[in-house]
Chimera marker file (.cmm) of the C-alpha trace (Angstrom):
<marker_set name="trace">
<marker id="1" x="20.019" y="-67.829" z="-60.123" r="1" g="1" b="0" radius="0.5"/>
<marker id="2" x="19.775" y="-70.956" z="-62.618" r="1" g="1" b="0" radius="0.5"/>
<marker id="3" x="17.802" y="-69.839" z="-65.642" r="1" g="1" b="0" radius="0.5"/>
<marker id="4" x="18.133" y="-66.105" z="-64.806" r="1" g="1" b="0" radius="0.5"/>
<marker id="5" x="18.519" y="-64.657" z="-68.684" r="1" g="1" b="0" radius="0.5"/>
<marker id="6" x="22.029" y="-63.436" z="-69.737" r="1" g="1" b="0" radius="0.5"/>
<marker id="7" x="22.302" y="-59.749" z="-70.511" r="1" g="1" b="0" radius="0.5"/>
<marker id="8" x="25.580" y="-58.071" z="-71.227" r="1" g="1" b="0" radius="0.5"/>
<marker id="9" x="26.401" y="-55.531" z="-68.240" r="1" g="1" b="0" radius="0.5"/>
<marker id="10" x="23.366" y="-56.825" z="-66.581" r="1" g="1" b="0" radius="0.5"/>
<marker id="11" x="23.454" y="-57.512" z="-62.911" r="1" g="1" b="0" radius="0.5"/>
<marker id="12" x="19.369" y="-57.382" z="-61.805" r="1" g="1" b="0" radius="0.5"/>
<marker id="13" x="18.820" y="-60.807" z="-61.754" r="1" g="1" b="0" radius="0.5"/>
<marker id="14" x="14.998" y="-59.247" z="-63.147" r="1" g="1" b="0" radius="0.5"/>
<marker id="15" x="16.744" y="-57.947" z="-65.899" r="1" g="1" b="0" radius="0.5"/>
<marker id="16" x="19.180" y="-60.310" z="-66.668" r="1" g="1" b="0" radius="0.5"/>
<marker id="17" x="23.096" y="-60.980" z="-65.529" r="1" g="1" b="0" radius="0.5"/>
<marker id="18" x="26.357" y="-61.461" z="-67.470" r="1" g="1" b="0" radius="0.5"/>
<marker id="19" x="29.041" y="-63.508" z="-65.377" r="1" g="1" b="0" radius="0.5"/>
<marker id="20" x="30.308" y="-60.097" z="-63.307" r="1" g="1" b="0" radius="0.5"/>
<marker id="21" x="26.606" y="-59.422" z="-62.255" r="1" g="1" b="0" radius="0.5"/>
<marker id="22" x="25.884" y="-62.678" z="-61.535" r="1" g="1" b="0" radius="0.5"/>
<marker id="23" x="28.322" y="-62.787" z="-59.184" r="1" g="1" b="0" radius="0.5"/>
<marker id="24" x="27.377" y="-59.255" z="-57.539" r="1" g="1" b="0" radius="0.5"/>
<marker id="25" x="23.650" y="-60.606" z="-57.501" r="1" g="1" b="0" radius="0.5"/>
<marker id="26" x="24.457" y="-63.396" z="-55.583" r="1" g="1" b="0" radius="0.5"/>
<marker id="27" x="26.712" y="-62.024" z="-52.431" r="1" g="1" b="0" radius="0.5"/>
<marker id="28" x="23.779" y="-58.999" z="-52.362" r="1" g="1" b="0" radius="0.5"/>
<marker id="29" x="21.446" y="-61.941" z="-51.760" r="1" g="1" b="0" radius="0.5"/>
<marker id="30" x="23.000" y="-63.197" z="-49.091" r="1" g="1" b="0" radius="0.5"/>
<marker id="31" x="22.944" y="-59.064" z="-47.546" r="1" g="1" b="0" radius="0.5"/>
<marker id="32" x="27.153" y="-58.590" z="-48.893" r="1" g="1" b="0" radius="0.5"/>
<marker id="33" x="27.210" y="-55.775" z="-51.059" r="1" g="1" b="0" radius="0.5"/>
<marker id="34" x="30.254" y="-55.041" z="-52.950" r="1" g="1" b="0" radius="0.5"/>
<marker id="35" x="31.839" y="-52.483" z="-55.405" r="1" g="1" b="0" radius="0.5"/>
<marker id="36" x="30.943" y="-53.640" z="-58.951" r="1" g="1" b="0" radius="0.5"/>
<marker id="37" x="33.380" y="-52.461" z="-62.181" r="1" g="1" b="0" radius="0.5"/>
<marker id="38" x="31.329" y="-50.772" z="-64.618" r="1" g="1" b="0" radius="0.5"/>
<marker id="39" x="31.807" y="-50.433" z="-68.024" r="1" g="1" b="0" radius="0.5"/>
<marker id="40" x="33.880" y="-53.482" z="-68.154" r="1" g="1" b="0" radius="0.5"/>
<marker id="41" x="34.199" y="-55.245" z="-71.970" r="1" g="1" b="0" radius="0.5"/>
<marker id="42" x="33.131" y="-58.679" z="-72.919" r="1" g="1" b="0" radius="0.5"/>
<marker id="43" x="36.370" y="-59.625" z="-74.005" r="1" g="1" b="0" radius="0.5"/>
<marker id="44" x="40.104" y="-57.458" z="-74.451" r="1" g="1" b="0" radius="0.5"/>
<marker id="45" x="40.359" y="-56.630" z="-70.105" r="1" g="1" b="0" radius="0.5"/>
<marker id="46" x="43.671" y="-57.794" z="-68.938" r="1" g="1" b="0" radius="0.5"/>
<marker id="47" x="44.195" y="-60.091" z="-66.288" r="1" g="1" b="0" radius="0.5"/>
<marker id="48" x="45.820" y="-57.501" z="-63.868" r="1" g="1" b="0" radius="0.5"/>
<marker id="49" x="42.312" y="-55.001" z="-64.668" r="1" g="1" b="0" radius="0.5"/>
<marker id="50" x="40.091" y="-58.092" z="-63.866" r="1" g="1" b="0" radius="0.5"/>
<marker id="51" x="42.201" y="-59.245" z="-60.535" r="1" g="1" b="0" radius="0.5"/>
<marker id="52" x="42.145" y="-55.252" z="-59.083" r="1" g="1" b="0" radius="0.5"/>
<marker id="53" x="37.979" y="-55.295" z="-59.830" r="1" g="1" b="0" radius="0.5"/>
<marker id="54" x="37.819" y="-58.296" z="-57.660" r="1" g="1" b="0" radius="0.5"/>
<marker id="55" x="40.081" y="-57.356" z="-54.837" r="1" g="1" b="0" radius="0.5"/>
<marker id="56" x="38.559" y="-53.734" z="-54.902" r="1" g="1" b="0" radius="0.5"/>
<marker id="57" x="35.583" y="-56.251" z="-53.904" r="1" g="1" b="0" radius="0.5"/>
<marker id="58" x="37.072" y="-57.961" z="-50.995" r="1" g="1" b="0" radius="0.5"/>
<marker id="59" x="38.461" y="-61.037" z="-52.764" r="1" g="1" b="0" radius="0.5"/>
<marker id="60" x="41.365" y="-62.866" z="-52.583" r="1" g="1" b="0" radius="0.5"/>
<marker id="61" x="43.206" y="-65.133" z="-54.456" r="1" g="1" b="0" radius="0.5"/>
<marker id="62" x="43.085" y="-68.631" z="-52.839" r="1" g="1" b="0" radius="0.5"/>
<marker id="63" x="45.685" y="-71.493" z="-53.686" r="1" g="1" b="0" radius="0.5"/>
<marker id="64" x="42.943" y="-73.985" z="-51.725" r="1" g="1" b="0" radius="0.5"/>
<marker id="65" x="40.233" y="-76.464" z="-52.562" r="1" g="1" b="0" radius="0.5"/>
<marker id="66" x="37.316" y="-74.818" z="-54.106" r="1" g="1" b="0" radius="0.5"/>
<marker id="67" x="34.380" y="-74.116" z="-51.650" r="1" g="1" b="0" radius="0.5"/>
<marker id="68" x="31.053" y="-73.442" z="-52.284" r="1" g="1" b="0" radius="0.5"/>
<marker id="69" x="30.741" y="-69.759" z="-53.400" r="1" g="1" b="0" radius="0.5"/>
<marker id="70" x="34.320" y="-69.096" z="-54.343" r="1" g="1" b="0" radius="0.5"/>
<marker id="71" x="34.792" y="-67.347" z="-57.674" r="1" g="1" b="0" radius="0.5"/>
<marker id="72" x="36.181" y="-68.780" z="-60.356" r="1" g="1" b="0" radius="0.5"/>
<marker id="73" x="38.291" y="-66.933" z="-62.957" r="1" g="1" b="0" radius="0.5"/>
<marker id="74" x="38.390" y="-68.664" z="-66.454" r="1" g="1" b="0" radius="0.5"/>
<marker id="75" x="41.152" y="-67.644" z="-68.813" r="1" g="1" b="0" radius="0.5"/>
<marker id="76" x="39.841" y="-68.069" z="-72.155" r="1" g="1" b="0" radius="0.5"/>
<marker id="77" x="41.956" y="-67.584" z="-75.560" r="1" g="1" b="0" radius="0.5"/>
<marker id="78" x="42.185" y="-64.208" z="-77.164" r="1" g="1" b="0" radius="0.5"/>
<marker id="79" x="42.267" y="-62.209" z="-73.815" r="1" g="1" b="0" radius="0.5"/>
<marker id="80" x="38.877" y="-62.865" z="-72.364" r="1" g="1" b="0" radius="0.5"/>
<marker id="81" x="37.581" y="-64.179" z="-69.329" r="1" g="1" b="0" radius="0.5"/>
<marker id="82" x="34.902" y="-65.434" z="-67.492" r="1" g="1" b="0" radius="0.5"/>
<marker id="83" x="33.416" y="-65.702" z="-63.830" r="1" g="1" b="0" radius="0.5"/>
<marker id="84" x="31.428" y="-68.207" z="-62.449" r="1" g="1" b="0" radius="0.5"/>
<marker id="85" x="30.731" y="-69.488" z="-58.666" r="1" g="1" b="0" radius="0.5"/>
<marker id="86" x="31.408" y="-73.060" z="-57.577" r="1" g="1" b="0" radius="0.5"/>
<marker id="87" x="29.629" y="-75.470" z="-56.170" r="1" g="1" b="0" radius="0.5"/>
<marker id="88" x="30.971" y="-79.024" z="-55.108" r="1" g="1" b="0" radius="0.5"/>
<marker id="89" x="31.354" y="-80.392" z="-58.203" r="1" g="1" b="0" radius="0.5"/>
<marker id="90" x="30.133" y="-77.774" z="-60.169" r="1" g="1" b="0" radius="0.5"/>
<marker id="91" x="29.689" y="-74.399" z="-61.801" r="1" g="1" b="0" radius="0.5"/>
<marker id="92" x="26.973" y="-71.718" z="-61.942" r="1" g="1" b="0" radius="0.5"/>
<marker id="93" x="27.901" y="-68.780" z="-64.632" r="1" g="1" b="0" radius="0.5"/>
<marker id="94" x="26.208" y="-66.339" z="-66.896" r="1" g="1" b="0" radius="0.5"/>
<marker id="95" x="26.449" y="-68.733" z="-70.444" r="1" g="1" b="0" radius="0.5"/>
<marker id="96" x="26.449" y="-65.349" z="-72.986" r="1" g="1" b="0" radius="0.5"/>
<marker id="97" x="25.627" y="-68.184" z="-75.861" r="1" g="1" b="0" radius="0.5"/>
<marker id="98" x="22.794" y="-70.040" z="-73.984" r="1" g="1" b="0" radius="0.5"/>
<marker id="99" x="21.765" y="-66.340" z="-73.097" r="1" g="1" b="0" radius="0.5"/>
<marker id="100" x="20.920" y="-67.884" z="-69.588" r="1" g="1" b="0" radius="0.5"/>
<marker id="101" x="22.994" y="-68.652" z="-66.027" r="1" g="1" b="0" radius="0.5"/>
<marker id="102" x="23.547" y="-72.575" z="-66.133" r="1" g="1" b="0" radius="0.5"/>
<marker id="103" x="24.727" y="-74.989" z="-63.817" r="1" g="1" b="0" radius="0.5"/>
<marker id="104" x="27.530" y="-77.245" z="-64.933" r="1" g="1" b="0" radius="0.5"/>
<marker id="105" x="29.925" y="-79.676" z="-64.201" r="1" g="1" b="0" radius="0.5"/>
<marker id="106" x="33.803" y="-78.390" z="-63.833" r="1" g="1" b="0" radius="0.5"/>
<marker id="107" x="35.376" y="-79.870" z="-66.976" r="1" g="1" b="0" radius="0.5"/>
<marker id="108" x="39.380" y="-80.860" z="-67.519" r="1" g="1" b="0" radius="0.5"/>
<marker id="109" x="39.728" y="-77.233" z="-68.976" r="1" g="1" b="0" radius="0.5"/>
<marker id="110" x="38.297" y="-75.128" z="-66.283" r="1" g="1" b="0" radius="0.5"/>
<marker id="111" x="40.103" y="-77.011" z="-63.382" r="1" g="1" b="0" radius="0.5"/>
<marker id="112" x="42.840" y="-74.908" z="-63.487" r="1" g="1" b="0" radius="0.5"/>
<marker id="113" x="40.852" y="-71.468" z="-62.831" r="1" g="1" b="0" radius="0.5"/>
<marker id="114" x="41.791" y="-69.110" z="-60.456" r="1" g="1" b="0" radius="0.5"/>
<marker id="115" x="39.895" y="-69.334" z="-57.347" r="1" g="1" b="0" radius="0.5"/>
<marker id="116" x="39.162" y="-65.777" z="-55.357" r="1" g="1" b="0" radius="0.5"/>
<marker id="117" x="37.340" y="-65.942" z="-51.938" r="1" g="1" b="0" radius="0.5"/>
<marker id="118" x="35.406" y="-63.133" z="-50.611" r="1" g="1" b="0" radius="0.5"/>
<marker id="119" x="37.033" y="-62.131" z="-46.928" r="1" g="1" b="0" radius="0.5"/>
<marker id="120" x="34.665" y="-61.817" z="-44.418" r="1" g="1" b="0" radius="0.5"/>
<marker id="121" x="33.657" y="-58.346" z="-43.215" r="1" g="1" b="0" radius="0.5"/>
<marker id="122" x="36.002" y="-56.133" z="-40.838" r="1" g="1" b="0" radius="0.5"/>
<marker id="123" x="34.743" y="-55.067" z="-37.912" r="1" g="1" b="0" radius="0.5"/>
<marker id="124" x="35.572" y="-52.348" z="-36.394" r="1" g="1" b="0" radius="0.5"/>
<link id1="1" id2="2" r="1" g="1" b="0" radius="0.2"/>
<link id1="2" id2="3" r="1" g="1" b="0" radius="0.2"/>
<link id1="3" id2="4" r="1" g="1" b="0" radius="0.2"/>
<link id1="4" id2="5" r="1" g="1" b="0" radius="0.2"/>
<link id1="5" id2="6" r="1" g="1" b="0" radius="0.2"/>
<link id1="6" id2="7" r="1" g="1" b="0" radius="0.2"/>
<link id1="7" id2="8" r="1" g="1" b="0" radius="0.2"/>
<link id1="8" id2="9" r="1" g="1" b="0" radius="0.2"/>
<link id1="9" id2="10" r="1" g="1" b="0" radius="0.2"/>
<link id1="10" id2="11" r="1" g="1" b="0" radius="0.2"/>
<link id1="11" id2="12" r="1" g="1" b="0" radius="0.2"/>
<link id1="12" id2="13" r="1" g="1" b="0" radius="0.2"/>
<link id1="13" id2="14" r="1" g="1" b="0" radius="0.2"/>
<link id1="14" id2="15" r="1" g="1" b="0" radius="0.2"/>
<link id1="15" id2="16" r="1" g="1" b="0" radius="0.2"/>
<link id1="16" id2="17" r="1" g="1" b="0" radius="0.2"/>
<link id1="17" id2="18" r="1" g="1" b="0" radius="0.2"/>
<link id1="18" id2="19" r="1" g="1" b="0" radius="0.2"/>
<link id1="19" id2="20" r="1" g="1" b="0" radius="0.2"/>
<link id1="20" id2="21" r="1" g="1" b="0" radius="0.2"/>
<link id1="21" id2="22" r="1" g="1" b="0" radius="0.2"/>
<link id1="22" id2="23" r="1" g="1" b="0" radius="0.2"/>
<link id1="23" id2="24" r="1" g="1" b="0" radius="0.2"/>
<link id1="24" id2="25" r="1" g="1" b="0" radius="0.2"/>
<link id1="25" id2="26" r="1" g="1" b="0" radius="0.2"/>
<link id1="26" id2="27" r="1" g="1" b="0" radius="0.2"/>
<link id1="27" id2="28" r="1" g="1" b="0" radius="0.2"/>
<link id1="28" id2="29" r="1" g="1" b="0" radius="0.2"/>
<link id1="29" id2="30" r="1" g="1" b="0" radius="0.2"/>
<link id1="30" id2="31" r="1" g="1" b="0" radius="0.2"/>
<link id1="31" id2="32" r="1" g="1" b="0" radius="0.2"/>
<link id1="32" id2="33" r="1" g="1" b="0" radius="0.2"/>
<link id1="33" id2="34" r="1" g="1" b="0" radius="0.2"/>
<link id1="34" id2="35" r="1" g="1" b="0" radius="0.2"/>
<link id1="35" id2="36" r="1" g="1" b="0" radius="0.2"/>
<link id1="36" id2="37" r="1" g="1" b="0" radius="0.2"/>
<link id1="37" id2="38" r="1" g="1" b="0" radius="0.2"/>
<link id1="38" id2="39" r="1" g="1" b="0" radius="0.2"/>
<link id1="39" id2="40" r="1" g="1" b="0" radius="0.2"/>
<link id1="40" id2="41" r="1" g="1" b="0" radius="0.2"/>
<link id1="41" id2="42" r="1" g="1" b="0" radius="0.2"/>
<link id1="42" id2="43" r="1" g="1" b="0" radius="0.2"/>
<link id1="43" id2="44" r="1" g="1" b="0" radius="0.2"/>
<link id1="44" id2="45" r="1" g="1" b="0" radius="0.2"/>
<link id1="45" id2="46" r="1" g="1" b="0" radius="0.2"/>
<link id1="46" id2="47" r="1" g="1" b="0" radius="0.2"/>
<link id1="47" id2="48" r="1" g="1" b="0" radius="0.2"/>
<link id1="48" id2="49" r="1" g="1" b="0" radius="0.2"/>
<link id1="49" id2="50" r="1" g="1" b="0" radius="0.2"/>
<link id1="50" id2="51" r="1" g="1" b="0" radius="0.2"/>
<link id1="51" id2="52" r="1" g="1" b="0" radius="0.2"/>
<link id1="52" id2="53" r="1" g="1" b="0" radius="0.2"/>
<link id1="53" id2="54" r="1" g="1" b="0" radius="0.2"/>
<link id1="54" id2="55" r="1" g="1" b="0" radius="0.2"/>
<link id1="55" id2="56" r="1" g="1" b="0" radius="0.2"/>
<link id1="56" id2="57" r="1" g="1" b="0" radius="0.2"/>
<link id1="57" id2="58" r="1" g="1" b="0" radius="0.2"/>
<link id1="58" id2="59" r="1" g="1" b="0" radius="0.2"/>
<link id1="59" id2="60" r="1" g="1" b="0" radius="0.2"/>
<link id1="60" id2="61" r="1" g="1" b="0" radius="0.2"/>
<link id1="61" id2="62" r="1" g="1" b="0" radius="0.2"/>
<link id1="62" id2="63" r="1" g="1" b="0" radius="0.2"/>
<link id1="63" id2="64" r="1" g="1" b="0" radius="0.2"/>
<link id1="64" id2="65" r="1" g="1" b="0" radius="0.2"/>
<link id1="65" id2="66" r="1" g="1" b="0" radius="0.2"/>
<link id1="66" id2="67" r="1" g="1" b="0" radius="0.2"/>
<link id1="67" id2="68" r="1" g="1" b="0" radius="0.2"/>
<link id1="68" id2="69" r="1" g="1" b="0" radius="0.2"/>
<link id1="69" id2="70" r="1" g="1" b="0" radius="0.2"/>
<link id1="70" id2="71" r="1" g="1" b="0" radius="0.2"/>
<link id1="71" id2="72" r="1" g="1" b="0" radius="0.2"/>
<link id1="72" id2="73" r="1" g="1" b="0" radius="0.2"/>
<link id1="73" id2="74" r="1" g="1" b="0" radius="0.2"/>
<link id1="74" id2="75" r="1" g="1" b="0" radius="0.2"/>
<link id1="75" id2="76" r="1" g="1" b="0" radius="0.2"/>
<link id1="76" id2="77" r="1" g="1" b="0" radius="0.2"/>
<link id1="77" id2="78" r="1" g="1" b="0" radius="0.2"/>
<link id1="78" id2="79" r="1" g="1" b="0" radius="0.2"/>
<link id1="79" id2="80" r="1" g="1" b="0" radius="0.2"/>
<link id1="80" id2="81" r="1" g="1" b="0" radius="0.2"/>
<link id1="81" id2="82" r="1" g="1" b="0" radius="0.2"/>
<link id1="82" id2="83" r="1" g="1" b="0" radius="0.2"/>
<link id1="83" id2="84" r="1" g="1" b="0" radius="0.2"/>
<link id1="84" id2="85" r="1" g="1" b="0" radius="0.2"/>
<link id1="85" id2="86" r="1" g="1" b="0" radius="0.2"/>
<link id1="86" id2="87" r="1" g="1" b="0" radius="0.2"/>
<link id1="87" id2="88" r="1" g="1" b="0" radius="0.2"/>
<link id1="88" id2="89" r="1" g="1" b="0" radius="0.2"/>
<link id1="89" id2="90" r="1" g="1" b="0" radius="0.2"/>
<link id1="90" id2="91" r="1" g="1" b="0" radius="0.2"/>
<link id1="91" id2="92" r="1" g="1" b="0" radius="0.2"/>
<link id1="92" id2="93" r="1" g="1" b="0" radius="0.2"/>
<link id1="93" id2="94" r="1" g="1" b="0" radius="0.2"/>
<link id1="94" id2="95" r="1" g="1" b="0" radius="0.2"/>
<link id1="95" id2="96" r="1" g="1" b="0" radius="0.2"/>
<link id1="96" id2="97" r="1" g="1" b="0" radius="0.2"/>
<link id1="97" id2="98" r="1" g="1" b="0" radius="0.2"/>
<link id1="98" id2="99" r="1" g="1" b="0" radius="0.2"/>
<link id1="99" id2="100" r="1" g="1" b="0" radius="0.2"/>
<link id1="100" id2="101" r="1" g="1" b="0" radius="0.2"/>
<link id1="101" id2="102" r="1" g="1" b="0" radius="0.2"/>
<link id1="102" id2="103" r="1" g="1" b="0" radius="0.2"/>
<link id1="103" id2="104" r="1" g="1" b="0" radius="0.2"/>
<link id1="104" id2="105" r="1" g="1" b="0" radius="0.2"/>
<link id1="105" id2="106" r="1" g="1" b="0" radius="0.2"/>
<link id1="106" id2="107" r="1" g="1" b="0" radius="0.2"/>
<link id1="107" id2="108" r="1" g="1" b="0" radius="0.2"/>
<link id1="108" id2="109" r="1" g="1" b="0" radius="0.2"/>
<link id1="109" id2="110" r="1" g="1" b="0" radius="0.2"/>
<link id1="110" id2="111" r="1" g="1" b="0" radius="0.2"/>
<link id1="111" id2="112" r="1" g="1" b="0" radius="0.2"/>
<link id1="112" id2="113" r="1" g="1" b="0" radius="0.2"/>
<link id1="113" id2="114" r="1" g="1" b="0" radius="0.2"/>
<link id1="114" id2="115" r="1" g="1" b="0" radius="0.2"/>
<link id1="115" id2="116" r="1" g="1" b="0" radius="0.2"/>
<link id1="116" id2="117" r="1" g="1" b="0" radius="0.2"/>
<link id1="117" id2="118" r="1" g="1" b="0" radius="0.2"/>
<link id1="118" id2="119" r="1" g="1" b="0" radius="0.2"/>
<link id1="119" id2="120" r="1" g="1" b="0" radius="0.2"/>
<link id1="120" id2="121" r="1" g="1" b="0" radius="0.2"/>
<link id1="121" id2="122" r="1" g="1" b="0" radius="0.2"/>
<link id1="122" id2="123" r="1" g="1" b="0" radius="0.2"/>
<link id1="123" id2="124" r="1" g="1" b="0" radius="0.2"/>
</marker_set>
């Protein structure tokens, strides 16, 4: 999804994805589809509104070594966040001011994100 164009609320990676629908995008194509928010804002959602939208997903919070895929949640200052999927070193997310998904390296200040793992599906 590197080089897919940003778009706020997008999440057709033809259209363009912001960091929720870039995350959607890439579990549907790998055949998981999950229950996306809607109407979420750029910036102002609390933590406990942006935790509930991932769970209501089938995440959960890991206290582990990043693995491939994992989501990461990125606190940022005045109440905004950011997702992103990690890789072994590194970190693919919807870059709203390079209007583009990028690839890149975790840095000192995003080492402390919250990681969330999908759970594999139930069977019943």
């Amino acid at each position: 999804m590197v080089g897919v164009p940003f778009r706020a609320q997008g999440c057709d990676p033809a259209m363009g994805v912001d960091c929720v629908g870039l995350v959607w995008a890439a579990y549907a194509a790998i055949g998981r589809r999950l229950v996306r928010p809607r109407d979420y804002p750029l910036r102002g959602w609390a933590r406990a509104r942006v935790a509930a939208a991932l769970e209501a997903a089938g995440f959960v919070p890991v206290d582990a070594e990043a693995r491939d895929g994992d989501v990461a949640l990125i606190a940022f200052a005045a109440g905004q966040f950011h997702l992103g999927l990690t890789g072994p070193a590194s970190l693919v997310h919807a870059h709203a001011g390079l209007r583009r998904v990028v690839e890149t390296p975790f840095d000192a200040g995003r080492e402390d994100a919250a990681l969330w793992r999908l759970c594999p599906p139930r069977c019943d």
